[in-house]
N, C-alpha and C positions, 0 to 999 in steps of 0.2 A: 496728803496729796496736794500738786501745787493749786494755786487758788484761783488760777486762770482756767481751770474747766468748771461750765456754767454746769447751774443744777438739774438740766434736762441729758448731760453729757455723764455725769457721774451719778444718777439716779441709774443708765445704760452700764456705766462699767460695773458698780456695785451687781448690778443682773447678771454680765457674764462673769464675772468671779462668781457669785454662786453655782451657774452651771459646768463651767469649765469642768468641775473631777469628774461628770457622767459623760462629758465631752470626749469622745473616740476619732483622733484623726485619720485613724485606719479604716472604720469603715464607716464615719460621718454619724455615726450614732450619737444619738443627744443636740444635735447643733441646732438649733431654732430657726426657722424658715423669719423673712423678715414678717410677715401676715402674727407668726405665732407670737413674736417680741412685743409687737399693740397689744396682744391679748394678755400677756403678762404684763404691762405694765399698764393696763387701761387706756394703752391711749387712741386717739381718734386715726379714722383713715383724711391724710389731710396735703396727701401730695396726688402726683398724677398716677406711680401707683407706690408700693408698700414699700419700696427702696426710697424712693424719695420721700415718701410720709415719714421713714424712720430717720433718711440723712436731717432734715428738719428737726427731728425731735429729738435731738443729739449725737448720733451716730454720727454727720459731720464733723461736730468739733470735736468727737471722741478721737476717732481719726487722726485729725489733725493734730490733737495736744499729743497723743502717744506717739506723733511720726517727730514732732517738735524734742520732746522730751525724750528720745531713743529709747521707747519704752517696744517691745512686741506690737506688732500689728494686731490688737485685738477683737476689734470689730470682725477678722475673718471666722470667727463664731456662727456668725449670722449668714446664713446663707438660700436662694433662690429654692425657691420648690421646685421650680420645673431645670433648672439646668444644677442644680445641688453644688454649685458655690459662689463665692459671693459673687454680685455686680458688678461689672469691669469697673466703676468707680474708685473701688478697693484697689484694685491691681495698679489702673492710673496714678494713682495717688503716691506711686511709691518708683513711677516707671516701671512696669511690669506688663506684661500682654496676659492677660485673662483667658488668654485662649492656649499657652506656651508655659507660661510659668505654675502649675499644679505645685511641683515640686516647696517652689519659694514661699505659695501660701502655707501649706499644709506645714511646713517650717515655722512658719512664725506663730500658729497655730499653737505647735506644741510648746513654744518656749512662751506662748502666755498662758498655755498652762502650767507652766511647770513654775512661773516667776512668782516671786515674794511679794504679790501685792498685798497692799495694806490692809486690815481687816478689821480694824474701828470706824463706829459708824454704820456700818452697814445694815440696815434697816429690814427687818421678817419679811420674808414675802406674805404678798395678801391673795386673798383669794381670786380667783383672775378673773370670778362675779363682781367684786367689789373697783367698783371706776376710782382711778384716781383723777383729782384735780386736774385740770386742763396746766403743764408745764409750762403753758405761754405766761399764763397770769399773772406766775410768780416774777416775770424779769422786769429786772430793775435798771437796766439799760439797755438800747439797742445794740449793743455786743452779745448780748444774754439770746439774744432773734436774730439777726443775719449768721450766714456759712459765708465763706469766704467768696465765692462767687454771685452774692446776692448783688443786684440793683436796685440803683433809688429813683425814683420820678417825681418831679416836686410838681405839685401843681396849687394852683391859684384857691382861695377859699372863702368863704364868707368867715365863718367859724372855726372850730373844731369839730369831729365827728360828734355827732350824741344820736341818744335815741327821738332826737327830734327830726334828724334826717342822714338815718342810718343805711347811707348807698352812696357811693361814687357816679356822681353824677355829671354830667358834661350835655354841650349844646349841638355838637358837630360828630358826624357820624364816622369822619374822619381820627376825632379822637377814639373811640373803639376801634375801628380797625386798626393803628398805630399800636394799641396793648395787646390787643388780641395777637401782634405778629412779634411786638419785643419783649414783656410783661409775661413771667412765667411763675404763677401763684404758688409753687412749692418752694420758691426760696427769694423772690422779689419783695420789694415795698412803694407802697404810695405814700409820699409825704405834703403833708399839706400846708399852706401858706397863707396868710392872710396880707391882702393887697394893699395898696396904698390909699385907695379907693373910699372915701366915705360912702359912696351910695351903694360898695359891695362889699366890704366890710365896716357893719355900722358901728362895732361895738370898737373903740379906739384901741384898746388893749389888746386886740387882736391883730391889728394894723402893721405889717411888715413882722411878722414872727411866726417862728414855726410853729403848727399846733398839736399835729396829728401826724403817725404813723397805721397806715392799715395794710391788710391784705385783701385787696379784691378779686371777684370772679370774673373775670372775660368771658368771653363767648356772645351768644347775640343780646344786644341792648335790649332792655326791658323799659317799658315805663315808667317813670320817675313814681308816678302819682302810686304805684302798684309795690313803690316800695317805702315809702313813706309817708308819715301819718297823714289822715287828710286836712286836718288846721294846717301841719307844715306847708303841704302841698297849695291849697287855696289863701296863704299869708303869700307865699313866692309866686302868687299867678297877679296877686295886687301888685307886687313892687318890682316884677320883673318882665311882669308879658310871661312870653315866650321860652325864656331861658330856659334850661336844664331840662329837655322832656326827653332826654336817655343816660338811664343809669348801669352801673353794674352792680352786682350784692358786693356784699362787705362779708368775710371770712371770719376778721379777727383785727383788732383795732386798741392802740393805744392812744394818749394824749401824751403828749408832751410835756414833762414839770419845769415851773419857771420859764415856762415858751419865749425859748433865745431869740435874738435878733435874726431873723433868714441873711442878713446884710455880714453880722455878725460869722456864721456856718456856712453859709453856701452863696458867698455873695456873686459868683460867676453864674450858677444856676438859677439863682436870683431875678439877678440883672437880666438875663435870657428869657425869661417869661415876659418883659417887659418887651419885647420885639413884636413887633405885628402878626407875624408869623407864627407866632407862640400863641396870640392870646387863647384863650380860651382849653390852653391844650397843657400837652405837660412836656418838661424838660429833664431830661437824666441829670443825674449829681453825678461828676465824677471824679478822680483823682484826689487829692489832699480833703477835698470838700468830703468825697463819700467817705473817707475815713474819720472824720471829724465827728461825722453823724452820731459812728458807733457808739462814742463818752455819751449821751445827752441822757438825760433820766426818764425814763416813762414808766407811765402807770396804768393799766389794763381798765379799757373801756368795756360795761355790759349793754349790748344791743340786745332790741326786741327781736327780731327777727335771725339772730345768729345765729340757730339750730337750724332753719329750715334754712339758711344760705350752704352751711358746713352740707348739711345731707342732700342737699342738690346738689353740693361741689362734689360729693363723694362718688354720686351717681353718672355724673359730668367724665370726672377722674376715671371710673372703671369704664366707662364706654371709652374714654380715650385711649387708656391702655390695648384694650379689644383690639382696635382699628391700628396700632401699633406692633403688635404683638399675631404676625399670619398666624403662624403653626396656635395657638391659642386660639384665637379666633373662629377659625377652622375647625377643631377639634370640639369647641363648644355649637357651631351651629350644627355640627353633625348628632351630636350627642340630644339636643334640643327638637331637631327633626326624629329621632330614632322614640324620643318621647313620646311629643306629640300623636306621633302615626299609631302609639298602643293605648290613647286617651280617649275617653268619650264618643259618640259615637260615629265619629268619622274616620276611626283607626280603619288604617288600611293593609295590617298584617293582625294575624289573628285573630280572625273577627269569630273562628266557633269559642273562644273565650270571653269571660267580661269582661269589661272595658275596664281598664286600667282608671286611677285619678290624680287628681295634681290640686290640693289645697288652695283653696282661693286667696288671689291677692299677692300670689309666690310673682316675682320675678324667677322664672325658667333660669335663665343664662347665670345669669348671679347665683343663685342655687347650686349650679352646674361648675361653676368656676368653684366657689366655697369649696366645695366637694374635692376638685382636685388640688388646691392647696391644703386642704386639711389634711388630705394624704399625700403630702409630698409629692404627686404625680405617682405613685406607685398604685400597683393595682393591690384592690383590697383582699383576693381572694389566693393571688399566687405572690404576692407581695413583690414582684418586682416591677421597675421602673418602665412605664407606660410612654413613648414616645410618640407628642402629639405632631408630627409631624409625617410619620411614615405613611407608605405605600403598601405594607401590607395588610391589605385584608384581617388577618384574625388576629394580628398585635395591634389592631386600631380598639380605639374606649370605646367601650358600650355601658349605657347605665343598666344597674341590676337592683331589685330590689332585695333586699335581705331577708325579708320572710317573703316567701314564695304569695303564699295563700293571704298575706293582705295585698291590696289592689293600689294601693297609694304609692305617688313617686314622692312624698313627704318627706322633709329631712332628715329624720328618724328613719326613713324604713328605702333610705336612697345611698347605694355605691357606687364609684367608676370603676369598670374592672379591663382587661383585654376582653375583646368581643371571644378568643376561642376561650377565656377561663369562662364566660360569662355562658356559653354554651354547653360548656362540661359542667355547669352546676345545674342549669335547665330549671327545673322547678324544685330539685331537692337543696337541703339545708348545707350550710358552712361546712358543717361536719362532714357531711357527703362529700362534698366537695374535695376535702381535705385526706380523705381517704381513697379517695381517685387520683389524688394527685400523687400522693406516696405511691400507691400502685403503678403508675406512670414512670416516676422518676428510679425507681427500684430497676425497672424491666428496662430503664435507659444503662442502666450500668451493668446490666448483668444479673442481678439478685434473682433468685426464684424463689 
């Protein structure tokens, strides 16, 4: 394979070469939702939502290298639960409308199924319990981390990152709002700088070089002191005052090896921090300089607080998607309210029954979402495809539990089905169900 796809990009193609021969383009059977592909390769939720966590974690430059190299569109393997194919990203990529061309995916489809790919190398799958290594750690150059529409922002530094003050921090509340509107944490970068400054960068060797690559979380400024240690915090209140009392988390963060001259890589973006206007803020890289970036060599920095930044970004990311996504949105507050009302004792339908329950500690919605990704949006009882957007009535979701006689809406004992399958099973079993339903479908065609 050529050597320009990174190890997050061909760790993804080795994946679908293995599934591609259970891969059916006739009736989508086999094709991994983007949600299911994390779960086979371990990886983290780390975009806004599971299309962009997966374009980051190689599916972009998969993409790209097999559109470079006129290889099959491969990535259309990987497709949407709720609209069952890929993400207009896919189709853009190639000039195509997502909404018109079926035919041109479902095409390239088969002919990477059907093509000679290489098959040394390719490594056993693992159990989809067993995590693999976070793919970022391993890159050895910022070409291995940016997609082709990535941006860079340089901003001013004391240091480098470390776990002595592990958060992007700034003094003006104008530099947060600036990221929070241009700065988009599934494929952007902060890159950091150290000034010319003896009283703000003390250590010389820091002094006009880049140090640091990171990804940070936007959203609303937190307190500096809330996110790093408190020596750091109470050493930077002696020699600073005031400065830096809003941060944002940090995601995921490299150093810089050999930390080049900033003069030397990005000396227009550079010089731009040096404007009045700039101080304290940050400045895009762009053009010859952003591409420069990509050669430099980094090496994965470990922060204390990196889990709990990732699992608030991830909580951050699904709320975002929500408020993006009506018919989802929608479908889950419905399903959440239909809950609730059968819970504890303030249920307000069925009340000569027991009260239903809901395991402590559940986020509902998140729960509710799970659910119908894990099922493709298809209903678990008639098996077909659940449209969370309609008007009618009885092909709207309703949750059902799967054993009647336990009371839990637990994850184990919780479906989404249509509200009239969810009615025709009432309190009898699957099997029930499934036997009403042949009865049904029999007397639709005629059978006696």
């Amino acid at each position: 394979m050529p050597i320009n796809l990174d190890a997050s990009g061909l760790l993804l193609l080795e994946y679908l070469i293995r599934i591609a021969p259970s891969a059916d383009p006739k009736t989508l059977s086999g094709f991994p939702t983007y949600s299911e592909v994390h779960k086979a390769l371990g990886l983290q939720m780390l975009g806004r939502t599971w299309g962009d966590s997966l374009d980051r974690q190689g599916m972009g430059t998969l993409a790209e290298w097999a559109q470079d190299n006129g290889y099959p569109a491969v990535t259309g393997f990987i497709i949407s639960g709720e609209t069952r194919q890929p993400a207009a990203g896919y189709f853009r990529l190639y000039g195509k409308d997502p909404n018109a061309d079926w035919s041109w995916w479902l095409s390239q489809v088969a002919a990477a199924k059907a093509y000679s790919w290489p098959r040394s190398g390719i490594p056993v799958p693992t159990s989809s319990n067993e995590r693999k290594p976070d793919q970022r750690q391993d890159a050895r150059t910022l070409a291995d981390l940016a997609l082709t529409n990535s941006r860079f922002f340089l901003k001013s530094e004391w240091g480098p990152i470390s776990d002595k003050w592990p958060a992007l921090s700034f003094s003006k509340r104008s530099v947060g709002a600036y990221l929070n509107r241009e700065y988009n944490s599934t494929r952007d970068f902060i890159v950091y700088a150290g000034t010319s400054n003896p009283e703000r960068t003390e250590v010389r060797g820091y002094r006009q070089r880049l140090l640091s690559v990171l990804i940070a979380e936007p959203g609303e400024p937190i307190a500096t002191e809330k996110l790093v240690p408190w020596d750091s915090w109470q050493d930077a209140r002696r020699k600073h005052a005031k400065d830096w009392p809003f941060s944002f988390g940090v995601r995921a963060a490299w150093d810089l090896n050999d930390l080049p001259r900033a003069t030397d890589v990005t000396p227009v973006a550079y010089r731009a921090m040096g404007i009045r206007s700039n101080w304290g803020g940050v400045v895009e890289i762009l053009g010859d300089e952003r591409e420069s970036l990509k050669s430099l060599s980094v090496r994965w920095v470990e922060l204390p607080n990196r889990e709990i930044m990732q699992n608030t970004a991830v909580q951050r990311d699904r709320v975002r998607e929500l408020r993006e996504n009506p018919a989802l949105s929608g479908a889950l507050a419905r399903l959440e309210a239909l809950v609730k009302g059968r819970i504890g004792p303030s249920r307000t339908v069925w009340k000569q029954t027991p009260a239903r329950t809901l395991p402590a500690g559940v986020n509902l919605t998140f729960l509710l979402q799970d659910k119908l990704t894990e099922q493709n949006n298809l209903c678990a009882l008639c098996g077909k495809l659940m449209r969370l957007d309609t008007t009618k009535k009885l092909l709207q979701v309703s949750p059902d539990r799967i054993v009647s006689t336990d009371l839990s809406y637990g994850s184990d004992n919780l479906q989404i089905t249509h509200l009239a399958c969810n009615l025709a099973k009432n309190d009898g079993s699957a099997e029930d169900f499934e036997e009403w339903l042949e009865l049904v479908t029999q007397s639709s065609i005629g059978i006696d």
